[in-house]
N, C-alpha and C positions, 0 to 999 in steps of 0.2 A: 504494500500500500504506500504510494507518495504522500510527502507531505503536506498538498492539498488537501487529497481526502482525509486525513487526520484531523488537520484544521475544519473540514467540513462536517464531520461525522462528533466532533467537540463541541462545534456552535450547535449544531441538531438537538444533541442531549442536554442542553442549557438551555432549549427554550422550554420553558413549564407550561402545564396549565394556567396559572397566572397573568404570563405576559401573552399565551394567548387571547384569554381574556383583555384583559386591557388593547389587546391589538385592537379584537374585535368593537371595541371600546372607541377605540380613535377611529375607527373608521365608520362607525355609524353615522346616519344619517341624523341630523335634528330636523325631525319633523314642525311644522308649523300650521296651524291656522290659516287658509287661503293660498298654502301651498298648492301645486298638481303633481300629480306624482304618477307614475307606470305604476300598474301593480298586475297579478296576476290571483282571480278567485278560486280559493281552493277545496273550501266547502260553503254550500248553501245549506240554510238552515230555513222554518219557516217564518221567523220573524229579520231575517237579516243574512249576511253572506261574511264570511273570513276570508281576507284579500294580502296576499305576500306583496308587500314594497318595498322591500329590501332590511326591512330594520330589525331591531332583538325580538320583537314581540309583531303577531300577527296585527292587521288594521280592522276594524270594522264599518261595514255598511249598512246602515238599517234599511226595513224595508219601503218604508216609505221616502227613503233617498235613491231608491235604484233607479228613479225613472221622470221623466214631467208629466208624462201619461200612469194612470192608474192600473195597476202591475197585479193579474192573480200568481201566475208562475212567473221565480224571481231567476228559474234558468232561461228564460226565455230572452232577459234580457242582462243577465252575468253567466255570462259564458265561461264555464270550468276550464281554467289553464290557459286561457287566451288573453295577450296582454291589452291592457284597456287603460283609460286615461280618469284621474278618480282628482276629485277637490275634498282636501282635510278643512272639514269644519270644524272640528272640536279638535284641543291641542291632546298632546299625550297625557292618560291616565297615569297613576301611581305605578301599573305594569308597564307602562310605554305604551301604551297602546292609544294611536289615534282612529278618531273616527270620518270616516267618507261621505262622500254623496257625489251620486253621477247626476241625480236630479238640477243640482246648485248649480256642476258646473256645465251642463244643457241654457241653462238661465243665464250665465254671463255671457255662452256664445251667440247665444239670441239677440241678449244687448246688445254685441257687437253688431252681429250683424244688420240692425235696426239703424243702429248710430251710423252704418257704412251707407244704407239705403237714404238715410235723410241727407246723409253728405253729398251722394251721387243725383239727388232730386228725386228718388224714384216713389212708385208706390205702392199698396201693400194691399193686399184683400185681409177683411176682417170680418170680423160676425157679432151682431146686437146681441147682446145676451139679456141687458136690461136696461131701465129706463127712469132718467128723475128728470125733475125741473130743469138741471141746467146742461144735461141732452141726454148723451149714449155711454152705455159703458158698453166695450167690445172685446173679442178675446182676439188676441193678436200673436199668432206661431204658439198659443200659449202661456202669455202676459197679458195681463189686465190693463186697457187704455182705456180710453174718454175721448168723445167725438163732443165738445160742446155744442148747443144746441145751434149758436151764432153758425156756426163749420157745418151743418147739413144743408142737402139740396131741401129734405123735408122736415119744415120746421114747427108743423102746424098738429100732425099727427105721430106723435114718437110712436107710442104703441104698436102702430103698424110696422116700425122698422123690427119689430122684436124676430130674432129667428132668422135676419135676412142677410147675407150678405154683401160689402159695399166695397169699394175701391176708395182710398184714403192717404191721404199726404199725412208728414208728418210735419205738428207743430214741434215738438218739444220731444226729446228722446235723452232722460237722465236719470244714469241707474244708482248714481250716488242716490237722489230723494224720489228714485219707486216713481218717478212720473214718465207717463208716457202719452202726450197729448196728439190727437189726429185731427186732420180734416178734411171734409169730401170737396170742399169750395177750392184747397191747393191741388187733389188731384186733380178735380176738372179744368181747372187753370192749366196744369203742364200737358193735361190730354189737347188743351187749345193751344198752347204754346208750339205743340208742334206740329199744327196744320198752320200755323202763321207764317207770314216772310215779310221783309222789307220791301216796300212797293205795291202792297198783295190791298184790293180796296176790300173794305168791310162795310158791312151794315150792322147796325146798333140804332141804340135809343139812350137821350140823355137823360141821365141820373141825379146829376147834379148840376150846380152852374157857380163858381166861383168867380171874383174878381181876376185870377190870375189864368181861368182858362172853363174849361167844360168837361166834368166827368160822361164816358159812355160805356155802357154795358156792349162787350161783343160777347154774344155766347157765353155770356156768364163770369166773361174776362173783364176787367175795370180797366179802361183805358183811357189816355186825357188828351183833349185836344186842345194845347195850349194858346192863348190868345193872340198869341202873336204867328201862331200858324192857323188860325183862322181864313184871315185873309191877308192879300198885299197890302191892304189899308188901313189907316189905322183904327182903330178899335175903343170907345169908351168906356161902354159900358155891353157887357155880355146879354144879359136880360133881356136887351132891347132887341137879339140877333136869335136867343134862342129859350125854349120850353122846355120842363121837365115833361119826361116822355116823349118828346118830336123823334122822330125816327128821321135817321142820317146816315149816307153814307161819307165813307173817309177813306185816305190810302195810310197804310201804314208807313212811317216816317222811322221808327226806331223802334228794337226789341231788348229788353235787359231780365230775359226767364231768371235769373237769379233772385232779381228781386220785386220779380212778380212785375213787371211795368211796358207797358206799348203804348207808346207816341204813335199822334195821327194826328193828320194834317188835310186840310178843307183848301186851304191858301196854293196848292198845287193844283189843284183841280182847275182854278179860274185862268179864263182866257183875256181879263183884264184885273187891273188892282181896284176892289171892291165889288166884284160883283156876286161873289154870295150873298154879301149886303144888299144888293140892287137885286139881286134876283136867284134865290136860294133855290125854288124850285127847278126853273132850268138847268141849274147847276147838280141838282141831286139826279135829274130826269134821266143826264148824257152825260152822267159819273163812269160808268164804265169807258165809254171812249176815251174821255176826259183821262183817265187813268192811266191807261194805256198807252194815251201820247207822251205823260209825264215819265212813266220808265223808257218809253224808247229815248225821250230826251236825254232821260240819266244816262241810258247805256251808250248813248252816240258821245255824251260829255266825258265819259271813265274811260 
């Protein structure tokens, strides 16, 4: 035997049970609270499941954590020996032993994914489950949200949304304070937003009428025809020019779907400066032509 293996077969027999221990000691894991961890399930039981994550003592899962859906068999959805992705909600017991839930952490990827969809503008199908005064509560992948009643198409009869599915934008998606606010008025907005273009004429009706311009309903879109794109002339007083409710057409002038806005403009459509003033209706009559000359102008200008 060389004096390698001497030296090898020396250090072998010095290491104990002890510094085993303690190896195994240093190298474990501190488990935490809102950690994720690999584990693998190794028995099911009927009120809960035992899951290896590497540490001194086995994890546990209760059974009302295995799932976001309501779970009769808990192998159907912990699968024996196949490794799986688990969030520690309670830290370790006096044994070490911490406890799981796949439930929790289904509920933060939802979050996520929610907070990605409001990012991106998109929108979500939901479902009425119930109904108060100030609108809709709906269930959403799973999560509890609010359609205020201001944010529905129908505002008149809640009761009848009970049960129904709806397509919905979101106001508000934060999982620090459990809120999760929707609305049917921003999906319809982005479902208009992208049948609109620059150029593109519209018909609507006025909603409002301010000093500094004219709100118009397009299909549910809020849009403003600022006073100074009215006409080429100048302008005193709006009132005098228009009516809540007059139905109007307009070209669209600007689009900003971020934040929900479309500029439109009346002042392109005229063949002189003032004459939607002098004469609104031939000007609404032969808005399509009208229109039509004004983008060929832009495009021969670009």
């Amino acid at each position: 035997m060389n004096s390698d293996a001497k030296i090898s077969q020396k250090a072998d027999s010095s290491f104990t049970m002890d510094d085993f221990a303690k190896a195994l000691e240093k190298h474990d894991y501190q488990f935490q609270k809102g950690q994720v961890v690999h584990g693998k399930v190794f028995q099911i039981d009927p009120d809960g499941a035992y899951v290896d994550i590497g540490g001194k003592s086995s994890a546990y899962i209760p059974r009302d954590e295995a799932s976001l859906r309501a779970v009769t068999d808990l192998s159907e959805v912990l699968l024996l020996n196949e490794e799986q992705e688990f969030l520690i909600i309670r830290d370790q017991d006096a044994e070490g032993q911490v406890t799981l839930s796949r439930k929790q952490l289904e509920i933060r990827h939802i979050w996520d994914r929610l907070a990605q969809m409001q990012e991106n503008s998109q929108t979500v199908q939901v479902r009425v489950n119930n109904v108060n005064k100030g609108g809709v509560t709906v269930d959403v992948q799973g999560l509890r949200g609010f359609i205020p009643r201001s944010h529905l198409t129908e505002r008149d009869n809640l009761e009848a949304l009970k049960g129904q599915t709806l397509t919905a934008g979101f106001l508000e998606v934060n999982r620090s304070t459990n809120k999760l606010i929707l609305s049917q008025r921003v999906a319809a907005r982005s479902a208009n937003f992208s049948t609109l273009e620059v150029g593109q004429l519209v018909s609507g009706k006025v909603t409002g009428i301010k000093p500094f311009g004219v709100f118009v309903d397009v299909d549910g879109t809020s849009a403003l025809l600022h006073i100074k794109q009215v006409s080429q002339k100048f302008i005193e007083n709006l009132e005098n020019v228009f009516q809540i409710g007059q139905p109007i057409k307009a070209a669209i002038l600007d689009l900003d779907e971020g934040k929900g806005r479309v500029a439109l403009s009346t002042r392109i459509l005229e063949n002189f400066p003032g004459e939607v003033l002098e004469n609104m209706e031939d000007v609404m009559a032969s808005a399509e032509a009208r229109a039509e000359r004004a983008r060929n102008k832009l495009s021969s200008e670009s």
